[in-house]
N, C-alpha and C positions, 0 to 999 in steps of 0.2 A: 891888398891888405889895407885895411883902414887904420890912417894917421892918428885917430882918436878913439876915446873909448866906447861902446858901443853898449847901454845900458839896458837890462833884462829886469822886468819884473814880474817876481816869484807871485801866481794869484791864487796859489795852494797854503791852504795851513792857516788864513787867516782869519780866524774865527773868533781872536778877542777883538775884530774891526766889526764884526757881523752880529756881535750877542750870543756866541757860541751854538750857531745854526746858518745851515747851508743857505745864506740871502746873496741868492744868483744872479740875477738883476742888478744889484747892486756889484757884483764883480766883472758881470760885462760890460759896467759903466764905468769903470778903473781902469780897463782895457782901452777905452776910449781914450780917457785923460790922460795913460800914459802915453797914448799916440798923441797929442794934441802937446804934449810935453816932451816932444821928442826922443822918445826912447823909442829903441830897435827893435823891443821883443818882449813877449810877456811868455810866460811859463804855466802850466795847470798840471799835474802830476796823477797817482793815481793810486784806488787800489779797488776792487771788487768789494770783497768782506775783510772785516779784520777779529782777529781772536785771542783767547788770553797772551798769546804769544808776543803779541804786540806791545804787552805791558810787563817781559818778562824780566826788562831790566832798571824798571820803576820809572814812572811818569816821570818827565822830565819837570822841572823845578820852576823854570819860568813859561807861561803858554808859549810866551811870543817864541819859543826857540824852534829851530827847525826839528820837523819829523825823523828820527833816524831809526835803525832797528831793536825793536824792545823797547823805543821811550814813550810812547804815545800810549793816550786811553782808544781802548777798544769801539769806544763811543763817539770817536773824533769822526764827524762829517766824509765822507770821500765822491761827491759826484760824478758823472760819469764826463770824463777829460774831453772826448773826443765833440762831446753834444756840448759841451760850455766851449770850449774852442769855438766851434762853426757858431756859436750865438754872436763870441767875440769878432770873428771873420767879418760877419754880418753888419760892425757898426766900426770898422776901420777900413783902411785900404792898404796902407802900407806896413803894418807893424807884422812883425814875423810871428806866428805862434807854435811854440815850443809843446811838444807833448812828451813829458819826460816825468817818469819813467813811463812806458807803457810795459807790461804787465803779459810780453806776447805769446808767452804758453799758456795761458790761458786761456788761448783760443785758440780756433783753426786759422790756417795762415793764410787760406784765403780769404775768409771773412774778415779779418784783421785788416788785409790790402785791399778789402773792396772798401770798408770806413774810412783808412787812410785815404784813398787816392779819392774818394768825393771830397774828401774837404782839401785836399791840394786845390782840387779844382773849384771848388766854392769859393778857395781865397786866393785862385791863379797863381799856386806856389810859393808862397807865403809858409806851409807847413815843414817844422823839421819836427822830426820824431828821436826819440831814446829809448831803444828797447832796451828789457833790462830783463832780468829770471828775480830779481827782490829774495826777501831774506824769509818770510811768514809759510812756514812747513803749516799751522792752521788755516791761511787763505788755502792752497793748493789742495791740505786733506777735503775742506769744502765747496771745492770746483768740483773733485772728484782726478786730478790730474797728479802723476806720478812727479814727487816734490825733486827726488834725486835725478830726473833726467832731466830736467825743466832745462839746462846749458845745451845738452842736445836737440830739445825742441827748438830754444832760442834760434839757433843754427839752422835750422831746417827750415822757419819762418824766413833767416834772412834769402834763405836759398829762394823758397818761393814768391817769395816778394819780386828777386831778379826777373825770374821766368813771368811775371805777371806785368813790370812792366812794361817787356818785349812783346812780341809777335804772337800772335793767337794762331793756332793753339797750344796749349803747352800740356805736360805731363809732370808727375814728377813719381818718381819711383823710392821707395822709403820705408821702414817700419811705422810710421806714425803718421804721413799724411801723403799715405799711394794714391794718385788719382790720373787718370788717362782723358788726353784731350779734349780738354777744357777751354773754354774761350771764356775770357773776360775782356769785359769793356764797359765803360770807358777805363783808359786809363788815368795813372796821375798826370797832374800839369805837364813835368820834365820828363822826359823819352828814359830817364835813369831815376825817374821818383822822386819822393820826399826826402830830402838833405834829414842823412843818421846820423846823428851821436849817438857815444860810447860815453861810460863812464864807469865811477864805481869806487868803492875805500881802498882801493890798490890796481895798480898796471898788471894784474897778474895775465895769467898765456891766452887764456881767451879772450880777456879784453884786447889785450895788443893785438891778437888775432883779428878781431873782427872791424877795429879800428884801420888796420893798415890794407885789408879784403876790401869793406863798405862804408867806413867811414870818413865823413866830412869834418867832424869834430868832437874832442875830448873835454867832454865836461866830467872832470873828477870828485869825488867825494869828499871836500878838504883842498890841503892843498899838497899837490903831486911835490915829490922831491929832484933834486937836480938830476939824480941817477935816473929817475922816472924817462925824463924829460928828452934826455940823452940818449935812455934805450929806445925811444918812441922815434925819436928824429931817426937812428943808425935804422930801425924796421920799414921805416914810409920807405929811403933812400934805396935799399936792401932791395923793396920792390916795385921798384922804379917811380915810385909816386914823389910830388914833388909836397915836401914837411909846410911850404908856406902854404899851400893848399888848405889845412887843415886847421880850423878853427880852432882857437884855445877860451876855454870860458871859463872863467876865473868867479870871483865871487865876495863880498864883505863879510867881514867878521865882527857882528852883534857884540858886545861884552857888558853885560846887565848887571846896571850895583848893585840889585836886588832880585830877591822870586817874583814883584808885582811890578817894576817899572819898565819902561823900554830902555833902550840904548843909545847911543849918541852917535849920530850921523857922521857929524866931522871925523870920529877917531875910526870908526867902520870902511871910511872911505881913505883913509892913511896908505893902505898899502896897493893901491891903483897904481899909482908910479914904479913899484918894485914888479908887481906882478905884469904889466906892460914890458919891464925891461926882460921881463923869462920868455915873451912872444905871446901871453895873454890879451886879446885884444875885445872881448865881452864878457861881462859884468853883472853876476845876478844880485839884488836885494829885495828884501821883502818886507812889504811895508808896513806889517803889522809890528815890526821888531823895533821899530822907531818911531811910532804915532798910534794915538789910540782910538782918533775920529776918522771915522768909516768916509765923512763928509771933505775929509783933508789930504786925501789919496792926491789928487790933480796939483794940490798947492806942494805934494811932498814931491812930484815925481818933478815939479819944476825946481824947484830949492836942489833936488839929488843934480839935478842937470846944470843951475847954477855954477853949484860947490864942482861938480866935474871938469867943468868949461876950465877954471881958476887952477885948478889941482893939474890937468893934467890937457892941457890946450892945444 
């Protein structure tokens, strides 16, 4: 467990640093500087296509805010997570890269584990992944993929994923993704794969399911409640897994005095000390919510790391 806080930054959504277009280059040079500023992790999220649904609960009011379900324009940039990662891999060596959410019914699951486990190995394990089923019934109708199974897909990805990064050959028997002895290879970095987080707007049954099955760490949507917390710890315990094992990734809370300005750093970073005392030990923020020069990313990620040193030592 690490004594200090372990700072993540979010390199999804930031499009009032960029000019409101995907300037790539530009974010896996942020990637850089926040290794160079000693942060832990960077994050790239994700989504295929997106559709009116995306806007079904009215654009949200200020850009800088995070993406949630129904507040975003349909037009908002999404590159593909997994190719801006391995860029990022490519100009760091220590920083973790987070691919969260991936999106994994919408593919087959072993094509999904052959991308994953090359960039494990591109960045010698460095990658954690967060599968997720997402909320956009318009993505799913436009993949062509059944939106009400997508929980049982999820499940059957994690399934194959296991068999994949064991012993060749493997099979797996299934409605959705039957296939008989198969060999893949190579595999990822770890003999047990890419480190999964969980997450989501609630602890409901399959997330605590699949969290206390495969998971390494609970990144929640918000912040989880004491009862959350509680039922999570009695399920690791329940199956025999040991609760400090598992990451807790916390996060800052923007609060914008207006629809055009950013936020204030100091106040965002206030509640690291309460969420450390819940067993939270990593930290996401995102840098277009507190700066608006694309050129200031390096000088922000040192000033976060500063303020953090001071706050919580």
């Amino acid at each position: 467990m690490p004594t200090h806080p372990r700072m993540l930054l979010v390199l999804s959504e930031n499009w009032t640093l960029t000019g409101g277009r995907a300037d790539l280059p530009t974010a896996v040079r942020w990637a850089r500087e926040a290794e160079d500023a000693g942060f832990d992790a960077v994050m790239v999220s994700e989504h295929i296509v997106l559709g009116p649904d995306a806007a079904a609960a009215g654009i949200m009011d200020n850009p800088r805010a995070y993406a949630l379900p129904g507040n975003q324009d349909p037009h908002t940039p999404w590159p593909n997570s997994l190719l801006l990662l391995a860029a990022m891999a490519s100009v760091t060596s220590r920083l973790r890269l987070a691919a969260a959410a991936v999106l994994a019914p919408l593919r087959h699951p072993l094509l999904l584990a052959r991308e994953l486990g090359t960039l494990d190995l591109i960045s010698e394990g460095r990658l954690v992944v967060q599968p997720t089923v997402s909320w956009s019934r318009d993505e799913y109708q436009a993949l062509g993929v059944p939106f009400a199974r997508r929980g049982r897909l999820l499940d059957e990805h994690l399934e194959v994923w296991a068999k994949a990064w064991g012993p060749s050959p493997i099979s797996h028997d299934s409605e959705h993704y039957p296939f008989r002895d198969v060999h893949f290879e190579p595999k990822a970095y770890r003999p047990e794969g890419p480190r999964l987080w969980f997450g989501g707007q609630r602890l409901h049954g399959p997330v605590l399911r699949r969290l206390v099955e495969y998971g390494h760490g609970f990144h929640p949507l918000g912040r989880p409640t004491p009862e959350d917390l509680h039922t999570l710890k009695e399920s690791m315990a329940a199956a025999g897994r040991d609760n400090a094992d598992l990451e807790l990734i916390g996060g800052t809370q923007a609060v914008f005095p207006d629809d055009h300005s950013p936020a204030d750093l100091g106040a965002a970073l206030a509640s690291l000390p309460e969420q450390m005392e819940q067993g939270f030990t990593t930290f996401c923020v995102k840098p277009n919510q507190f700066i608006d020069d694309p050129d200031g990313v390096g000088p922000f990620c040192r000033e976060v790391m500063r303020r953090v040193e001071i706050i919580a030592p």
